[in-house]
C-alpha positions in Angstrom: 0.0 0.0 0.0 2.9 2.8 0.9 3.8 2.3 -3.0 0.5 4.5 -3.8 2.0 7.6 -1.6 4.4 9.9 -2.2 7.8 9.0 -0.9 9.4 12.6 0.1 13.1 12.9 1.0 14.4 15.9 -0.5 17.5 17.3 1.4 16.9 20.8 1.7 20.1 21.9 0.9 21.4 22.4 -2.7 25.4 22.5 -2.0 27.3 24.0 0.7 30.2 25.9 -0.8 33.0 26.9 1.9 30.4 26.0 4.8 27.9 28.0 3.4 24.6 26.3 3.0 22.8 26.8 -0.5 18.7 26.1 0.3 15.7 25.4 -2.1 13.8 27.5 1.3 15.8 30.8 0.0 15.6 30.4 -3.4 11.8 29.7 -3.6 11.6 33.0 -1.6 13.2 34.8 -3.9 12.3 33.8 -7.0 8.8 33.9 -5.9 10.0 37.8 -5.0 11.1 38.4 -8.1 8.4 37.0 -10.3 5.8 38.9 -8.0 7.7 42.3 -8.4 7.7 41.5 -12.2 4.4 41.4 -12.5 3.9 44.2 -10.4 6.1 46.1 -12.9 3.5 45.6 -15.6 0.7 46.9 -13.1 2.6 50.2 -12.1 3.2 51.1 -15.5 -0.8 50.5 -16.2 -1.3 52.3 -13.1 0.9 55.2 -14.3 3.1 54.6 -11.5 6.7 56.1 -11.6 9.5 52.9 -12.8 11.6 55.1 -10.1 9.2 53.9 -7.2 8.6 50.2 -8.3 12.5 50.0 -8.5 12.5 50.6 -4.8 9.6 48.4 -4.3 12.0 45.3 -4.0 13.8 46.7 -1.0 11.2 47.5 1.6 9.3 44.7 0.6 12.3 42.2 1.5 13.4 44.0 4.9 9.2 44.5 5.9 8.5 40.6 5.0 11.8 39.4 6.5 11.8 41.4 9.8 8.6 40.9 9.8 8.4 37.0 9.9 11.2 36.4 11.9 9.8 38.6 14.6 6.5 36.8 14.3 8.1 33.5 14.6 9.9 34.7 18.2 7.3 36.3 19.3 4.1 33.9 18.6 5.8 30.8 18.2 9.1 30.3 20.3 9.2 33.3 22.9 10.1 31.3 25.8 13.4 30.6 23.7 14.9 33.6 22.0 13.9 35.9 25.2 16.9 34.1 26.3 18.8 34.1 23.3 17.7 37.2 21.4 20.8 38.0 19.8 20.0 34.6 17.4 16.4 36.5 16.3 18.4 38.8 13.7 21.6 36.4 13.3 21.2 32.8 11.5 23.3 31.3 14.3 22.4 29.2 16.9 24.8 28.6 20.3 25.1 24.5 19.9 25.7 22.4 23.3 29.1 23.0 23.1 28.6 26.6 23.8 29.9 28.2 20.4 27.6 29.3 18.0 27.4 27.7 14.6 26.0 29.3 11.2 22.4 27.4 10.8 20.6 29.9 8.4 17.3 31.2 10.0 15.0 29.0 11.4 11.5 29.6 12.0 9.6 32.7 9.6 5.8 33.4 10.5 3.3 34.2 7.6 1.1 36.4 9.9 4.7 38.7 11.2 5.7 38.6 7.5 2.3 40.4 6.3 2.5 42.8 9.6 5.9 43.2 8.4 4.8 44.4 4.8 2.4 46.6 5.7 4.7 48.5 8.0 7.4 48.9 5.6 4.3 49.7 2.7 3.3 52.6 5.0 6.8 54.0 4.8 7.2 53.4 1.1 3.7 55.2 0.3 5.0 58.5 2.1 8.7 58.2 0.4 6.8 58.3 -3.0 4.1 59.9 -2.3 1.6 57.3 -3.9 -1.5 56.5 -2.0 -1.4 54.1 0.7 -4.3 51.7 -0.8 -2.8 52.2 -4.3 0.3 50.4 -2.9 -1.8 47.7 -0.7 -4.2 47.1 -3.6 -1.2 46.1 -6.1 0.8 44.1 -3.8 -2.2 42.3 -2.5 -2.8 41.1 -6.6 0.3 39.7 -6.6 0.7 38.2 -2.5 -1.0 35.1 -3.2 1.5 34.4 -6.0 4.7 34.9 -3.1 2.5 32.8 -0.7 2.9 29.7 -2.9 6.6 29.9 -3.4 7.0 30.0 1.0 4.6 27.0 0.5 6.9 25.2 -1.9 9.7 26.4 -0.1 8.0 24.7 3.2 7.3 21.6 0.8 11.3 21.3 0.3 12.1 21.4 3.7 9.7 18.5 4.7 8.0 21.0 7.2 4.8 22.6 8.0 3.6 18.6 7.6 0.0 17.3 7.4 -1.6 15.1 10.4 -1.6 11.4 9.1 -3.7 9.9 6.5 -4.7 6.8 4.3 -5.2 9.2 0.8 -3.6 7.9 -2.3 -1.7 11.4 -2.8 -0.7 11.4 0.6 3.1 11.9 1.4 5.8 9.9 3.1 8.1 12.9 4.6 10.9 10.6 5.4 12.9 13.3 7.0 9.9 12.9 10.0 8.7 9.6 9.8 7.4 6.9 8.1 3.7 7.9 8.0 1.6 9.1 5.1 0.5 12.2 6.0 -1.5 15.2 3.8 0.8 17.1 2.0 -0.8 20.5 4.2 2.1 22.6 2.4 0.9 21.5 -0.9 -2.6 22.6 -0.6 -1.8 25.9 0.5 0.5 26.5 -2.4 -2.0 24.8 -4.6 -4.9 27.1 -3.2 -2.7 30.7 -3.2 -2.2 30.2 -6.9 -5.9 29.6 -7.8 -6.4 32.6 -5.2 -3.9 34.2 -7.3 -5.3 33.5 -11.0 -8.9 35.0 -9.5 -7.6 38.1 -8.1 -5.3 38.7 -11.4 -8.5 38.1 -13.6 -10.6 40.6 -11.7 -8.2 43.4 -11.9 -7.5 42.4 -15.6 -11.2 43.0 -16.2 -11.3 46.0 -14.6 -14.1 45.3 -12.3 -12.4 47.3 -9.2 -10.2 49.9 -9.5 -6.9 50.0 -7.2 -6.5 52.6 -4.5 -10.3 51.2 -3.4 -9.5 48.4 -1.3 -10.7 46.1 -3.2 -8.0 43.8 -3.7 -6.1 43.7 -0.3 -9.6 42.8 1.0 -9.9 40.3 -1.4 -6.4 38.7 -1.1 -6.1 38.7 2.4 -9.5 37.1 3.0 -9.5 34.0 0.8 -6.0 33.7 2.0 -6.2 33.5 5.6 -9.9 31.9 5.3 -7.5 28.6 3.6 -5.1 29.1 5.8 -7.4 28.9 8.8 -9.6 25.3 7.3 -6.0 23.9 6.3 -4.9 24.2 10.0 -7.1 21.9 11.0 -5.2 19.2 8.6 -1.8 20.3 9.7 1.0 18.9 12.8 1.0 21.6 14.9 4.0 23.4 14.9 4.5 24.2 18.6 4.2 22.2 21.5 1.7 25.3 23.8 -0.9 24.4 20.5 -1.6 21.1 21.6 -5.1 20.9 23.0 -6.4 23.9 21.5 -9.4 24.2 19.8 -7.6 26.8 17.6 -3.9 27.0 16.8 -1.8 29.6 17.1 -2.3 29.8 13.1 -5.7 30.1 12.9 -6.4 32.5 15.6 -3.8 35.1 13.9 -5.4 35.0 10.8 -9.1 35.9 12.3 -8.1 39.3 12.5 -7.0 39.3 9.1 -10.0 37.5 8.0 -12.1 40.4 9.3 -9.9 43.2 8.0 -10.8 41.8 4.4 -14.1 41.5 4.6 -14.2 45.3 5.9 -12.7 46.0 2.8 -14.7 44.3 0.4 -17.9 45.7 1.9 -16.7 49.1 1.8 -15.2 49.1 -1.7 -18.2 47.3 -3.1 -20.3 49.9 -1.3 -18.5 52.9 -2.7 -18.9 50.8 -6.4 -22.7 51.4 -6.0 -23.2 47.4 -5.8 -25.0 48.0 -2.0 -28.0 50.7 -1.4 -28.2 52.5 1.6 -32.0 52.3 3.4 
């Protein structure tokens, strides 16, 4: 029967040249970074947006999403830990039980810190530029689902992230964990940001919403974390304080987001005429 599932034991790591570790984690990232921004290229220029300010785009976007997680991992996830070692939150070291710290690459990046994160550094970007703070949301939220599938890849290649276990023919076999079949949790959410993805793009390609309304990051962020939320339920939990719960860590941080975009789709809808007021 295990020859119907998916045996998965991808090492994470590429090469190591001089000690330095090459990972399929950090280039997913990025090339799901750079795709994104590319297509974002084509928006800003049909949005008459300066080539100057989507130049700069790549920058804040990094520092916001990477701060961002890695703060959201220490602080949600793993406090207990890295309030006593906070000098490994910024530095991909870790002290081994030897005492001396050895290079381990960052471990542990939360989606919820990442977006936080992004917005943050968004806010800061809008007033550099002087483009409108929802013009900026809207046209990174068309494009966030599309980065949200490469992390899930990413997660795929690093065996983590891993479904509970399961008897489905697709299941996979992460043998890096154990020898259990187990839904492939990372694999739906990649599979569901890129359908999330495709929608979003179509709409604005139609023109049914204009960006700067809201439209879009209320759109994006609310059939995200609404996945994100009913694939938790499917997934190991990832810390050991989750166990028990009736909601993960996961899924309670992405009611707030959840609520945020449904506020924005009612307003912008609103504003399009498409609700009367009594």
């Amino acid at each position: 029967m295990n020859l119907l599932y998916i045996n998965w034991d991808v090492n994470p790591e590429i090469v190591n040249i001089l000690g330095l570790p090459i990972k399929y984690y950090g280039l997913l990232f990025l090339a799901g970074l750079v795709l994104s921004l590319n297509i974002l290229k084509r928006i800003y220029k049909k949005e008459g947006l300066s080539s100057q300010a989507h130049e700069a785009l790549f920058s804040y976007a990094l520092i916001g999403i990477l701060v961002g997680a890695r703060l959201g991992h220490c602080l949600f996830y793993d406090f207990d830990y890295y309030s006593q070692h906070p000098v490994e939150i910024f530095l991909p070291i870790q002290k081994g039980p030897d005492g001396i710290y050895h290079f381990t690459g960052f471990a542990g990046l939360a989606s919820h810190g990442g977006g936080i994160g992004l917005v943050i550094m968004l806010l800061i970007y809008a007033r550099k530029y002087s483009i409108p703070f929802m013009t900026v949301l809207d046209a990174i939220a068309i494009v966030l689902p599309l980065g949200g599938t490469f992390i899930r890849l990413a997660n795929l290649m690093n065996s983590e992230i891993i479904g509970t276990p399961t008897n489905v023919p697709w299941a996979f076999i992460f043998r890096q964990v154990d020898d259990l079949p187990r839904h492939p949790a990372q694999l739906y959410e990649a599979i569901s940001y890129f359908i999330i993805f495709i929608a979003v793009y179509f709409i604005y390609r139609k023109n049914i919403f204009k960006i700067g309304k809201g439209f879009y990051f209320g759109i994006s962020i609310l059939l995200i974390f609404i996945m994100r939320i009913l694939i938790e339920f499917i997934k190991v939990d990832q810390v050991e304080f989750e166990h028990g719960m009736s909601l993960n860590m996961g899924q309670l941080l992405s009611i707030p987001f959840v609520l945020l975009g449904l506020f924005f789709i009612i307003r912008s809808i609103w504003e399009k005429g498409k609700i009367k007021t009594f």
